[in-house]
Structures are given as C-alpha cells and as structure tokens.
DSSP file (Angstrom, degrees, kcal/mol; ACC not computed):
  #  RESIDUE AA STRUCTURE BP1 BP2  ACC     N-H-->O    O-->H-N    N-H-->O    O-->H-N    TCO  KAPPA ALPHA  PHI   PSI    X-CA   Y-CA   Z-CA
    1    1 A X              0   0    0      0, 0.0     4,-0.4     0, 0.0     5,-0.2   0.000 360.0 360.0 360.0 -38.1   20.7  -49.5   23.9
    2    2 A X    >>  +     0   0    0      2,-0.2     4,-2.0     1,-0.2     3,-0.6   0.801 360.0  44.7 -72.9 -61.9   21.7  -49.9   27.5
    3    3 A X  T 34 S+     0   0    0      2,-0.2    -1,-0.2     1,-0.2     7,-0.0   0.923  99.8  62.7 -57.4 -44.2   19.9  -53.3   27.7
    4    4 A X  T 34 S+     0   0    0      1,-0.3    -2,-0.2     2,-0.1    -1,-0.2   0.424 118.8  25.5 -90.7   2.1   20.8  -54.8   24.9
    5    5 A X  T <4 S+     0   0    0     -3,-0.6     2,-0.5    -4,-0.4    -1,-0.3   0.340 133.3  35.7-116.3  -2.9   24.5  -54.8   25.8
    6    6 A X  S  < S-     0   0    0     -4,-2.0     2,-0.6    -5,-0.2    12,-0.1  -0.785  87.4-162.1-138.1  95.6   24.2  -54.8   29.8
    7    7 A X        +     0   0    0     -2,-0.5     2,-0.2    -3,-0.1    -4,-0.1  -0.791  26.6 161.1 -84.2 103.1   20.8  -57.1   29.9
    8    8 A X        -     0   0    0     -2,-0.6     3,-0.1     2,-0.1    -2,-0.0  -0.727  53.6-117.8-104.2 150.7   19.5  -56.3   33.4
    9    9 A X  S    S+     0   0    0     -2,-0.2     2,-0.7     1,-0.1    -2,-0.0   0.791 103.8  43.1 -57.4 -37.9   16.0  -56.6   35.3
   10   10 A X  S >> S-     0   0    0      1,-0.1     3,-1.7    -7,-0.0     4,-1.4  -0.880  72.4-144.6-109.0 133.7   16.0  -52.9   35.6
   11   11 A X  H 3> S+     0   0    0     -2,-0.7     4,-1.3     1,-0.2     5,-0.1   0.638  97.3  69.7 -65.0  -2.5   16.8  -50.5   33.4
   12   12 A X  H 3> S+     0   0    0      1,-0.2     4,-0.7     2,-0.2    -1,-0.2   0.651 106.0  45.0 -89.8 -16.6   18.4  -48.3   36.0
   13   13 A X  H <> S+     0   0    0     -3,-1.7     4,-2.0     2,-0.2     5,-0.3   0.818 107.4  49.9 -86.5 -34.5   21.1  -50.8   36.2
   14   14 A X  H >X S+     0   0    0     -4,-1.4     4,-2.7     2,-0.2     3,-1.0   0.999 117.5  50.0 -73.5 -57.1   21.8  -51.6   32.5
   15   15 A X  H 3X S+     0   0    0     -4,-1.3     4,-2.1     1,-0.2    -1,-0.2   0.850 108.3  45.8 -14.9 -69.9   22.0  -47.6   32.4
   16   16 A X  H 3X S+     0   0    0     -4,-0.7     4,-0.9     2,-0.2    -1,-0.2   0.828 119.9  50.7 -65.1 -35.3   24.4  -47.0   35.4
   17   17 A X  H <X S+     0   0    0     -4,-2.0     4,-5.8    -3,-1.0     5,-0.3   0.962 108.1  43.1 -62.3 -78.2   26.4  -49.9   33.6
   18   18 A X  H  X S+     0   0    0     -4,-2.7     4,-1.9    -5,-0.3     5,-0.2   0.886 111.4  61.1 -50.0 -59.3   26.7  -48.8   30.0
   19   19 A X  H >X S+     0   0    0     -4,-2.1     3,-2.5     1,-0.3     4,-0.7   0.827 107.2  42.4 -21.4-107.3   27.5  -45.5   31.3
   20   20 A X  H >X S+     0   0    0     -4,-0.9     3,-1.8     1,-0.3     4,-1.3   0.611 111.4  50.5   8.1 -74.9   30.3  -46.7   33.0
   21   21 A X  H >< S+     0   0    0     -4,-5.8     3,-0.9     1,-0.3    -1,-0.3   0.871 110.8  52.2 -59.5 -37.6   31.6  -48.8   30.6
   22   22 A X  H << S+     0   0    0     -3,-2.5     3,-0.5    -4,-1.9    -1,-0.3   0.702 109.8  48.6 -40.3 -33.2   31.4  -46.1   28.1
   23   23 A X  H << S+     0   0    0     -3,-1.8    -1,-0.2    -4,-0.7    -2,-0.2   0.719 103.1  63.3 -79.4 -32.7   33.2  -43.8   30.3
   24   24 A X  S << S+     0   0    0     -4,-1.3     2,-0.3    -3,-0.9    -1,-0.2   0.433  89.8  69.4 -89.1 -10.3   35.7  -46.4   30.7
   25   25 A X  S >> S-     0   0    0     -3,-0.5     4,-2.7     1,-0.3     3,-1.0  -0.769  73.9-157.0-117.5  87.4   36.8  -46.4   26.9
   26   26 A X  H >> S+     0   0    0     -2,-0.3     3,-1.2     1,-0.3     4,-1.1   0.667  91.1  44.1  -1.8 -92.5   38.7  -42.9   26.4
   27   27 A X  H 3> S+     0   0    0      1,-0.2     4,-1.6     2,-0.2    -1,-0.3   0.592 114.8  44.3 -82.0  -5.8   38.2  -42.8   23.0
   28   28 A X  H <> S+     0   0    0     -3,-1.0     4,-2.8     2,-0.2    -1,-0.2   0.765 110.1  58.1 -20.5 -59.2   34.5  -43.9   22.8
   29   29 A X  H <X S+     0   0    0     -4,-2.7     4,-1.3    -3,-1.2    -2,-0.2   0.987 111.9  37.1 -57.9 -55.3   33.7  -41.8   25.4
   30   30 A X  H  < S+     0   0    0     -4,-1.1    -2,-0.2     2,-0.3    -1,-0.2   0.620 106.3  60.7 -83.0 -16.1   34.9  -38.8   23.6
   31   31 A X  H  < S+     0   0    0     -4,-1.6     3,-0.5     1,-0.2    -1,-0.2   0.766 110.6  53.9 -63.2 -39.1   33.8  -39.6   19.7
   32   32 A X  H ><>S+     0   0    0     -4,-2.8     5,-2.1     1,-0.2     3,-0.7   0.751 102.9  51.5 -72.9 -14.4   30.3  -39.5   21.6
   33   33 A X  T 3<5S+     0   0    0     -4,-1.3    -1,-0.2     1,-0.2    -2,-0.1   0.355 108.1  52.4 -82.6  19.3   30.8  -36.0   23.2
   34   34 A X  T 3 5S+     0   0    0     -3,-0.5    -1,-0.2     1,-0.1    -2,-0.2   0.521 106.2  55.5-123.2 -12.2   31.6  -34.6   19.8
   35   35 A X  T < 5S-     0   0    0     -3,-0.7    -2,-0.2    -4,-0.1    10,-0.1   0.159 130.0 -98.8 -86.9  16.3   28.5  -36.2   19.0
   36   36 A X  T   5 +     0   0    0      1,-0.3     2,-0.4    12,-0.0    -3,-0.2   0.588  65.9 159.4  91.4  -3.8   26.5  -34.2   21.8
   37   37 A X      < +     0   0    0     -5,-2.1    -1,-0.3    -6,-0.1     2,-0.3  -0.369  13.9 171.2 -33.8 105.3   26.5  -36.8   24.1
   38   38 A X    >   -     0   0    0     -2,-0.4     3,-1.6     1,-0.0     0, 0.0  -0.878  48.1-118.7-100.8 153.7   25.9  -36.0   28.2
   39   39 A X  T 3  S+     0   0    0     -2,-0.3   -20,-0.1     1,-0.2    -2,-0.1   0.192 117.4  71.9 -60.3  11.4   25.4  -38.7   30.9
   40   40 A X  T 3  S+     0   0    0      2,-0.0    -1,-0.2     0, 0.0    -3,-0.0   0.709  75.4 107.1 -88.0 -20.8   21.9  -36.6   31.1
   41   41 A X    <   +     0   0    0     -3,-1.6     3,-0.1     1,-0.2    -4,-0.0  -0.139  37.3 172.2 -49.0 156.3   20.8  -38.4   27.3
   42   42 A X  S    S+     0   0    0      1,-0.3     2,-0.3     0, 0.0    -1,-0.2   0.498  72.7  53.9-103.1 -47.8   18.1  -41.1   27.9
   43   43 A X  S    S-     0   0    0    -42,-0.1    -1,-0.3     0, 0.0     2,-0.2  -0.951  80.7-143.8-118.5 125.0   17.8  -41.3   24.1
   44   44 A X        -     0   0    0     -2,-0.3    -7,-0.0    -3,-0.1     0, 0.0  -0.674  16.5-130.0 -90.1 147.3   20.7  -41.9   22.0
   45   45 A X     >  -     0   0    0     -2,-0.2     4,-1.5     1,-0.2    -1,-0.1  -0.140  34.2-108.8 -75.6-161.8   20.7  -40.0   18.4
   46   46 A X  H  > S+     0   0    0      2,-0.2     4,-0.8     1,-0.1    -1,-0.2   0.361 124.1  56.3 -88.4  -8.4   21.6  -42.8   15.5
   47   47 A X  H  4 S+     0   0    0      2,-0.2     4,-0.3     3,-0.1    -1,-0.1   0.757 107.5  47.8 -96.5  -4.6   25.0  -41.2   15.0
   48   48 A X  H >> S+     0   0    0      2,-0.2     4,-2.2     3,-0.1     3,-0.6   0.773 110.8  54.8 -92.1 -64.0   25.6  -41.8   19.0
   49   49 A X  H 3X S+     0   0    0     -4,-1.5     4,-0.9     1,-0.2     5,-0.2   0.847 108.8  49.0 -49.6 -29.7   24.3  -45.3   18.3
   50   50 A X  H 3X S+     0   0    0     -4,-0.8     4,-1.2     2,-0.2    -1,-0.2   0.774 104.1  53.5 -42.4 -58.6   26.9  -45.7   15.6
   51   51 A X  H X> S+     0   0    0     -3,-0.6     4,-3.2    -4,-0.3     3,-1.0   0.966 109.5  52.3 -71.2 -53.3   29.7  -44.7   17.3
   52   52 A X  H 3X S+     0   0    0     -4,-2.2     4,-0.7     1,-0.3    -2,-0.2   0.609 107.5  45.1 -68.7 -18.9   29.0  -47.0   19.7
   53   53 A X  H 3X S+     0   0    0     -4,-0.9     4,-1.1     3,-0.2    -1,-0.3   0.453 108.3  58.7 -86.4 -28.3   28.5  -50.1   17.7
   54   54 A X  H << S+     0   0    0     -4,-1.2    -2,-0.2    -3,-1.0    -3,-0.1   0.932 117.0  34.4 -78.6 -24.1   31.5  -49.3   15.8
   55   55 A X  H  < S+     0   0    0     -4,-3.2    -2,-0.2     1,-0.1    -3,-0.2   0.825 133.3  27.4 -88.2 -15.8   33.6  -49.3   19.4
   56   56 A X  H  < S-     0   0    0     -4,-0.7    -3,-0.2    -5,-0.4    -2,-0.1   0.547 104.7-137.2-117.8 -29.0   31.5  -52.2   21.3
   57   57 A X     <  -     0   0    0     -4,-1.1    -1,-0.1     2,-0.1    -3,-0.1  -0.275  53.1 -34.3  80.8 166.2   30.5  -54.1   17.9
   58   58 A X  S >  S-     0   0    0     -5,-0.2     3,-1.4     1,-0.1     2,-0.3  -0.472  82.0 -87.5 -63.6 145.7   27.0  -55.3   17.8
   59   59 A X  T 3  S+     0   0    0      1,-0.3    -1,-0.1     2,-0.1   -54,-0.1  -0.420 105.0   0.4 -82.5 146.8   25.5  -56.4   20.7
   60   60 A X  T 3> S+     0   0    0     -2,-0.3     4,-2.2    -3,-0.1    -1,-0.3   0.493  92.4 111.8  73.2  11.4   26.0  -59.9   21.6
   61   61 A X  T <4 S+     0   0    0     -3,-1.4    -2,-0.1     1,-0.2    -3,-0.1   0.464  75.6  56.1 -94.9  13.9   28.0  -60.7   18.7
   62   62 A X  T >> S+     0   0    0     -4,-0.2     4,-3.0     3,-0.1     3,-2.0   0.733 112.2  40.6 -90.5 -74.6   31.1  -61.2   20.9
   63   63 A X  T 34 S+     0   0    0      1,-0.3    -2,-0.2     2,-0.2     5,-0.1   0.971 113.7  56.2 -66.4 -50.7   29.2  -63.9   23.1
   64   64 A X  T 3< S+     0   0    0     -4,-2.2    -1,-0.3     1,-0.2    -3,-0.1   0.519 106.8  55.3 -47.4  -7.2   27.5  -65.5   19.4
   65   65 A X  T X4 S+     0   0    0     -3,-2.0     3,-0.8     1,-0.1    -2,-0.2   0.704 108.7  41.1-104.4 -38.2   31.2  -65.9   18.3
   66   66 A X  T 3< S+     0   0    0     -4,-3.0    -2,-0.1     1,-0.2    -1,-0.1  -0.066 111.6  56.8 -99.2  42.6   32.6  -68.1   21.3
   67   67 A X  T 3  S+     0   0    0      2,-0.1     2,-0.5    -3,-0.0    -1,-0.2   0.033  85.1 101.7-130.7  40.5   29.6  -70.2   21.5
   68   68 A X  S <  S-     0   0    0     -3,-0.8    -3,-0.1    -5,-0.1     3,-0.0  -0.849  81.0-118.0 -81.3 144.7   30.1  -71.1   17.9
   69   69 A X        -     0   0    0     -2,-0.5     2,-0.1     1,-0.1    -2,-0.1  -0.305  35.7-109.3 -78.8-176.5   31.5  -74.5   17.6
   70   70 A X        -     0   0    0      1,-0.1     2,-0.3    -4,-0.1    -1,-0.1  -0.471  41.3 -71.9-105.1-166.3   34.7  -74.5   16.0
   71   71 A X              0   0    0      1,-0.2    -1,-0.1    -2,-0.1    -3,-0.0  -0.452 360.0 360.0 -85.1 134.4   35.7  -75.8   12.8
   72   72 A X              0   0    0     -2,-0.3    -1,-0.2    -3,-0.1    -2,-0.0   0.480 360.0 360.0 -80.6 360.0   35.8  -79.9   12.5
C-alpha cells in the first residue's frame, strides 16, 4: 500500500513516508486506530485499506486527473 502512493526504490522509504503522511492527517490517522491500526502493522487489514482510500482516494488518481487534457 505504502508503494503504490509513495513509489520509492525501497520499501523502507515508501513506509517511513506513508506513515508520516498518515500521521499527518488527524482524522485518518485516527479512523485507522479505531480500526486497530499501530505504526508496528506491515499488513494493512481491508477495512484499514478502506479507510485509507476513502481519505487519500485511489492511488494515483490525483496525478491521472491533471494530466488529462482538458476539455476542447
């Protein structure tokens, strides 16, 4: 999950990253500790993954939306 929004060479960075950023959105952060989240998980359940798509959106669909061209 961790790669596929913070696309790294190492996973040890896209980790230490998503963390962060997670950490960095209050209520994100805290809809995943009520799902049982710790910064120890490795593997996120599907209801962690959930939450997380519903606060961040799919990954890359942000970047796929400004490099559509616009309307003629």
């Amino acid at each position: 999950m961790a790669q596929a929004y913070y696309p790294c060479e190492y996973n040890s960075s896209s980790i230490r990253s998503f963390r962060k950023h997670i950490k960095g959105i209050p209520q994100l952060y805290a809809d995943l500790l009520e799902a049982e989240y710790t910064d120890k998980v490795t593997t996120l359940t599907p209801l962690q993954i959930a939450i997380v798509i519903r606060h961040l959106g799919v990954p890359n669909q942000a970047k796929e939306e400004l490099e559509k061209p616009p309307f003629s």
